[in-house]
C-alpha positions in Angstrom: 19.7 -7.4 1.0 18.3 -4.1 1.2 19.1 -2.0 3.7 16.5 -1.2 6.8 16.3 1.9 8.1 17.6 2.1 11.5 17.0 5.0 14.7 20.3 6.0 14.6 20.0 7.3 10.9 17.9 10.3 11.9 20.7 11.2 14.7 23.5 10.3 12.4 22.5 12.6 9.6 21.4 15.2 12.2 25.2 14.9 13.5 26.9 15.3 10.7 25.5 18.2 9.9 26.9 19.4 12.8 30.3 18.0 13.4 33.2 17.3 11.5 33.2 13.6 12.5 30.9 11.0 13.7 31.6 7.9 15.8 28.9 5.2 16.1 29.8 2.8 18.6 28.4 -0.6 19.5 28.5 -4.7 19.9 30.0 -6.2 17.0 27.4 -7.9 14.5 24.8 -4.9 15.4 24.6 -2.9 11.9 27.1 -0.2 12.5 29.0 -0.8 9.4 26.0 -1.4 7.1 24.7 1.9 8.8 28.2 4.2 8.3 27.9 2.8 4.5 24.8 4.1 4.1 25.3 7.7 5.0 29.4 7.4 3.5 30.3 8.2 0.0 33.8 6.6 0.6 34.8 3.9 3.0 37.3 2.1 4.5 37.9 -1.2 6.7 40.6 -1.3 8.6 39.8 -5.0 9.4 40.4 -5.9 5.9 43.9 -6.0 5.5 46.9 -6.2 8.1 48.4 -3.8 5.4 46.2 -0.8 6.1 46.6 -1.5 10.0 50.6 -0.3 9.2 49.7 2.3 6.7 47.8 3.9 9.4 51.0 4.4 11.3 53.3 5.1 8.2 51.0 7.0 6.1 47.9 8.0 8.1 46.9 10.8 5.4 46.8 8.8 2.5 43.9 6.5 4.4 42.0 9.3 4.6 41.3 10.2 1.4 38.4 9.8 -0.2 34.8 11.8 -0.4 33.5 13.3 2.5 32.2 11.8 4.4 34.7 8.9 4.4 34.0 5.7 6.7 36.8 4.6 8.5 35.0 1.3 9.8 36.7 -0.6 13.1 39.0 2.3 13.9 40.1 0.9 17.0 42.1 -1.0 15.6 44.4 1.6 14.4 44.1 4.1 17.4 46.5 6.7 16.1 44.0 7.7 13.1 42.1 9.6 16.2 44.3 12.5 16.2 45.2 12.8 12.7 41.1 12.7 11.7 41.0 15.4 14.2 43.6 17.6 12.7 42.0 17.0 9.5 39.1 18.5 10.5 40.7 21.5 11.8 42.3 21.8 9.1 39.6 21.5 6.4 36.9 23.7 8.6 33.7 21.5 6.9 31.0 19.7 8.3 30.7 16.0 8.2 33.7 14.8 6.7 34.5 11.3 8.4 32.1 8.5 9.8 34.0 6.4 12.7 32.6 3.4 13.5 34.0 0.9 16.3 33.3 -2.6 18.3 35.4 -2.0 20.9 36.9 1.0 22.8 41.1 1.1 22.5 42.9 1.3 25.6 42.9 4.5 27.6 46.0 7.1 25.9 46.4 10.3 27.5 47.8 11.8 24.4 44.7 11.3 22.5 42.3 14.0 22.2 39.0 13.7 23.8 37.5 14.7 20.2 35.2 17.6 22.0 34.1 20.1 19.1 35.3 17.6 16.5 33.6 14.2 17.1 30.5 13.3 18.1 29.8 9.8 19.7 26.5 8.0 18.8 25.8 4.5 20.3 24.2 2.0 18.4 22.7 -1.1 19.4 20.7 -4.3 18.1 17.8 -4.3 16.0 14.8 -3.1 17.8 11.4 -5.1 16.7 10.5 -2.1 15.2 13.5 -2.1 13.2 13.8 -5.8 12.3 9.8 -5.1 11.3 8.6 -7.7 13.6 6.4 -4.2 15.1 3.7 -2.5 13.1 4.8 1.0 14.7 1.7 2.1 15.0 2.5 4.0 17.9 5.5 6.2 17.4 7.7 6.6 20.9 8.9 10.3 19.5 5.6 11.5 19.3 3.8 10.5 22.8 2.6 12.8 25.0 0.5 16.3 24.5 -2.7 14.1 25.2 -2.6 11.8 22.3 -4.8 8.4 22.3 -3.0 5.7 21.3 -4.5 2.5 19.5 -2.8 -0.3 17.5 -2.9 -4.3 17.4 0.0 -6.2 18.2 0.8 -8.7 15.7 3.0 -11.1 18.5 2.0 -13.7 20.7 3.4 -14.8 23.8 5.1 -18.0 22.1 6.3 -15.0 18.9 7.5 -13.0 21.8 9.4 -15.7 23.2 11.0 -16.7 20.1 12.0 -12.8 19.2 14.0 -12.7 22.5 16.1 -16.1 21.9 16.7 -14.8 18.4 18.0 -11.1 19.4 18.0 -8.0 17.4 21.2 -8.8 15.4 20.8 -7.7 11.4 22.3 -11.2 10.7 19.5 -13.2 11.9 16.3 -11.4 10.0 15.6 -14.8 8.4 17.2 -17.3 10.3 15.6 -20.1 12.4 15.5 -20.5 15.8 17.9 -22.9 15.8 19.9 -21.4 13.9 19.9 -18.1 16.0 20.8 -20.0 18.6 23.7 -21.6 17.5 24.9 -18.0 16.3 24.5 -16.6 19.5 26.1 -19.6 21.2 29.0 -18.7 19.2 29.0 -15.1 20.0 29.4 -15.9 23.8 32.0 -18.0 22.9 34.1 -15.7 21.1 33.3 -12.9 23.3 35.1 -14.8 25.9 38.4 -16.5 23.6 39.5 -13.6 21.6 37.2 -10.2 21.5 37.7 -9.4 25.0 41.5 -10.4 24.9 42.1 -8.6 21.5 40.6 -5.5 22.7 41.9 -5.0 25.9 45.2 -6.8 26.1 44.1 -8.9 28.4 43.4 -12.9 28.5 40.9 -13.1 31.0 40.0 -16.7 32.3 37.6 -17.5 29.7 36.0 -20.2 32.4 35.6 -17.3 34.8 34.3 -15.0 32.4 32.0 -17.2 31.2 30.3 -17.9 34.9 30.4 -14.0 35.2 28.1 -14.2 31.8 25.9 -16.6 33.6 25.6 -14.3 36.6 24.6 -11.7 34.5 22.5 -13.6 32.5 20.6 -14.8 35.5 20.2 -11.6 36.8 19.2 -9.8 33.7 17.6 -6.4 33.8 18.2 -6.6 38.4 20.6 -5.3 40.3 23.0 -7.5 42.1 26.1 -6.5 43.6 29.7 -7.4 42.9 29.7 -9.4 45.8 26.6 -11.6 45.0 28.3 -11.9 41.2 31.7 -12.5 42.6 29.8 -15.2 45.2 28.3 -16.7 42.1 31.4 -16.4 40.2 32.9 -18.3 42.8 29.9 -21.2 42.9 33.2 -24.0 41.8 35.3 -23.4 44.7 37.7 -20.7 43.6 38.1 -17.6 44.7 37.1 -14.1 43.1 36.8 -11.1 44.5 34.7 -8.1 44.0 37.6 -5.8 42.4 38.5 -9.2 40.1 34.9 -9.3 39.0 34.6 -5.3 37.9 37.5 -5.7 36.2 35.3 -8.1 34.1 32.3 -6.1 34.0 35.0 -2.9 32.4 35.9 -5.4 29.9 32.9 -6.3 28.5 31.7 -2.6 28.7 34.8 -2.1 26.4 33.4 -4.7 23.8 29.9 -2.9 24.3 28.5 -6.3 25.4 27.3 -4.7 28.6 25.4 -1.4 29.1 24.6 -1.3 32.3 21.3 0.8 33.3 22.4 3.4 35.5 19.7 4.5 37.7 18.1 8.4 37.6 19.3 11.0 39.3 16.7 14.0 40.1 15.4 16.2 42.4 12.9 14.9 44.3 10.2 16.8 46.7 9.6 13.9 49.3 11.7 13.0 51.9 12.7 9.7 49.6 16.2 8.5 49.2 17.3 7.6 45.6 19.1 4.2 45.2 21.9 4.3 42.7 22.8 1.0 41.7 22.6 0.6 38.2 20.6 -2.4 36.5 22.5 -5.4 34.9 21.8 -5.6 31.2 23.9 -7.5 27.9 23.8 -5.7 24.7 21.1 -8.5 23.4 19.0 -10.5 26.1 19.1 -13.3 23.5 22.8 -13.3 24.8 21.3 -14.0 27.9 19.5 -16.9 26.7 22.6 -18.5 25.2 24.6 -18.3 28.1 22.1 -20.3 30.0 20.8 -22.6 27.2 17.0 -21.1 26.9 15.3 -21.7 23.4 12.0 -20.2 23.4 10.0 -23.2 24.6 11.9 -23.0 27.9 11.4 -19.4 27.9 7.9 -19.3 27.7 7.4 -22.0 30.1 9.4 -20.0 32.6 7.2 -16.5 33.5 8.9 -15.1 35.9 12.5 -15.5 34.1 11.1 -14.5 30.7 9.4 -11.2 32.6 13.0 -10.7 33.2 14.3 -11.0 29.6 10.9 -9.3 28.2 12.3 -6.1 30.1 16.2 -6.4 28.6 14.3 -6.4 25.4 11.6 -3.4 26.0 15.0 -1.9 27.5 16.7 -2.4 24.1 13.9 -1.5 22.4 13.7 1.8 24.2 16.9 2.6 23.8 17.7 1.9 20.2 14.6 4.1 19.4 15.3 6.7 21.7 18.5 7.2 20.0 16.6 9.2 17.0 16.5 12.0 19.6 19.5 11.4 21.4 17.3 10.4 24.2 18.9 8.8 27.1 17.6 5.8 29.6 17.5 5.3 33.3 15.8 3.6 35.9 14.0 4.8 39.3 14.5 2.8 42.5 14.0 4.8 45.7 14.6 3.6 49.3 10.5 3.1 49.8 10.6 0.2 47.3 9.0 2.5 44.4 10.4 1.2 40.8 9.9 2.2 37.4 11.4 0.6 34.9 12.9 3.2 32.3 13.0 6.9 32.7 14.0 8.4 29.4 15.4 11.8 29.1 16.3 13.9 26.3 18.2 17.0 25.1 15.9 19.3 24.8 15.4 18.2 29.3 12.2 16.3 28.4 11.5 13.1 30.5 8.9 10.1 30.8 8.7 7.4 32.6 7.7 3.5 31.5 6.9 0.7 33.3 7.7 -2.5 31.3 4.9 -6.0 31.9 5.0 -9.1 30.4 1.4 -10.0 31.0 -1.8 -8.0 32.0 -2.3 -8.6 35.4 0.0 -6.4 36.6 -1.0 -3.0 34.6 -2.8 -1.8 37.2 0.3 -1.5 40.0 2.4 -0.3 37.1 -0.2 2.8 36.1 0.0 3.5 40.5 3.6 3.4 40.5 4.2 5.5 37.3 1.8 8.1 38.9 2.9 8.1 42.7 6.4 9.0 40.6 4.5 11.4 38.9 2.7 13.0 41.9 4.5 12.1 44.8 7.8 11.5 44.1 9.5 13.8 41.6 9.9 17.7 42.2 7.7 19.3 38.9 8.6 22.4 39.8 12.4 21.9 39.1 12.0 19.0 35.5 8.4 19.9 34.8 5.7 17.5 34.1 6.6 13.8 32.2 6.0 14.0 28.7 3.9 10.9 28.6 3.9 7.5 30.9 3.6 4.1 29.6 3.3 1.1 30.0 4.6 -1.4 27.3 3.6 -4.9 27.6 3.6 -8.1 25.7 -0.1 -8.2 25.9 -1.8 -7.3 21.9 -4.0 -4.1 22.1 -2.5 -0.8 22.5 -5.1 1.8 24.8 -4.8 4.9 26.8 -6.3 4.6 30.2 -8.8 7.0 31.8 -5.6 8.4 33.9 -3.8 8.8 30.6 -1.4 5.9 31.1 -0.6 4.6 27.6 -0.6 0.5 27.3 1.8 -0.3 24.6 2.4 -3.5 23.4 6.2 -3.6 22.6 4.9 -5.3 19.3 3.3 -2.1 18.4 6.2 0.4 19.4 8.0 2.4 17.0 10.2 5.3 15.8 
């Protein structure tokens, strides 16, 4: 199959131009290796052979030879390479020589380097429609703002929309069926819970418990809810959880990268507003989501208000994976007046917009008012200067720039 271009490829190449080493991190199935083999000129999986696991520890040097840059692929699983890749690049004072990629993050080891001036970390995630070329990317997320008009026709229905978030951004399932994506991601849940979670952090969790945490989540995808309310729901069978219990979850499935929580923005503000900082609850695919509770795509489209839910984890992804060209982080805004917005993005270079994320098109109108109260009331210009651009990206089919110059984006049309 040949290989589609991913976000991360422009930020990859960018990096290893500047570092020594490059670690792309992310939930397992989500291209990293197929990504680290395209920019590598010699590779090596660690997953392979048990053999290579003890050579690391034996022989460490003799895995890391090969042309620069060399792929060491699932790394983790041989934690001591860390160090000795980073003496190697002291040693041999060039520029991109190693590609690191990883599923999981190793156990905490305070004799292993933090990697600063060496390694630079690049987070990967599933396919985003644009990627997966279910998107025209007609309009381009990097190049928004500076008054442009946008325009583009979204090729995806509500039913197509429906079926793109049961199937999930995984490079696996370009051409599967429905069913078939949903047996695969069935089966990712389940091995989440039996062995990648114990096998990366040492741990055998009660997969039953686990499992209701996933529904939790699942249920309040893309929302905030407490450790209490999860533990409470957790706890739904009669046993007892507690709050402490159920983080210890949530760190674990961080450490497989099958949660990425969206923390929420911190900025200066010029109203007398109080910022809320819970983060938002979302899985590394909302298709995971979907699993966990047994939604196919009928269900989902005959359930609005859930699948307005799900349609946000997957602008959310979306966002994300193709901010990640720029290095561009994602937030969200919640202040103690019961103003939203749905994604903030930031980058580098300390540019910021804001994007409020709609299923349908009845409710563009309060999202263009609450993306400019942000704009005009709420954040403090003077200190982060002006947004960039804000948006709205829907599931509707027409992209348009409003009169206020609000963009309307149909995530269908949304690209690089």
């Amino acid at each position: 199959m040949a290989y589609l271009v991913r976000a991360v490829d422009i930020a990859l190449d960018r990096l290893l131009h500047a570092m020594g080493a490059v670690l792309i991190e992310g939930a397992r199935g989500c291209g990293k290796t197929s990504t680290g083999l395209e920019h590598a000129r010699s590779s090596l999986r660690l997953d392979s052979s048990p053999q290579l696991i003890e050579l690391a520890s034996l022989n460490p040097a003799a895995l890391l030879t090969g042309e620069a840059p060399r792929l060491i692929d699932e790394w983790q699983l041989a934690p001591s390479l860390w160090n000795v890749i980073r003496h190697e690049i002291d040693d041999r004072q060039l520029r991109g020589q190693f590609i690191l990629s990883g599923s999981a993050a190793p156990p905490e080891d305070v004799t292993r380097h933090s990697g600063a001036g060496r390694v630079a970390r690049l987070r990967m995630r599933p396919m985003s429609l644009a990627e997966s070329q279910r998107s025209t990317s007609e309009v381009s997320l990097g190049t928004l703002g500076g008054g442009v008009q946008v325009a583009g026709t979204s090729p995806l229905s509500y039913a197509n929309l429906a079926v793109e978030a049961v199937r999930g951004g995984w490079p696996a399932l370009l051409s599967a069926t429905e069913a078939d994506a949903v047996t695969f991601n069935r089966s990712y849940v389940d091995d989440l819970c039996s062995s990648a979670i114990p096998l990366a952090t040492g741990v055998r969790h009660d997969s039953v418990r686990m499992r209701r945490l996933l529904g939790a989540i699942s249920r309040n995808i893309a929302s905030e809810a407490t450790l209490e309310n999860l533990a409470r729901d957790v706890s739904a069978d009669g046993g007892q959880l507690n709050s402490e219990t159920v983080r210890t979850y949530l760190d674990a499935l961080t450490r497989v990268f099958a949660l990425e929580e969206l923390p929420a923005w911190s900025v200066a503000l010029r109203s007398r507003s109080r910022l809320r900082t819970s983060s938002k609850l979302h899985l590394a695919d909302p298709a995971l989501a979907c699993a966990v509770l047994g939604i196919g795509a009928e269900r989902l489209a005959g359930d609005p208000e859930f699948f307005g839910q799900v349609f946000e984890a997957m602008a959310i992804r979306d966002v994300r994976a193709l901010s990640s060209a720029e290095q561009g982080r994602v937030y969200h805004y919640r202040d103690n007046t019961g103003l939203e917005v749905d994604a903030i993005l930031e980058y580098p270079d300390g540019r910021w917009a804001a994007i409020e994320v709609k299923l349908g098109s009845n409710k563009i109108a309060d999202a263009e008012k609450a993306l400019r109260t942000l704009r005009d009331q709420r954040v403090d210009l003077d200190r982060v200067g002006p947004p960039a651009f804000l948006a709205i990206v829907t599931g509707t089919q027409y992209a348009y720039t409003l009169p206020s110059g609000v963009h309307v984006i149909p995530l269908g049309v949304l690209g690089v």
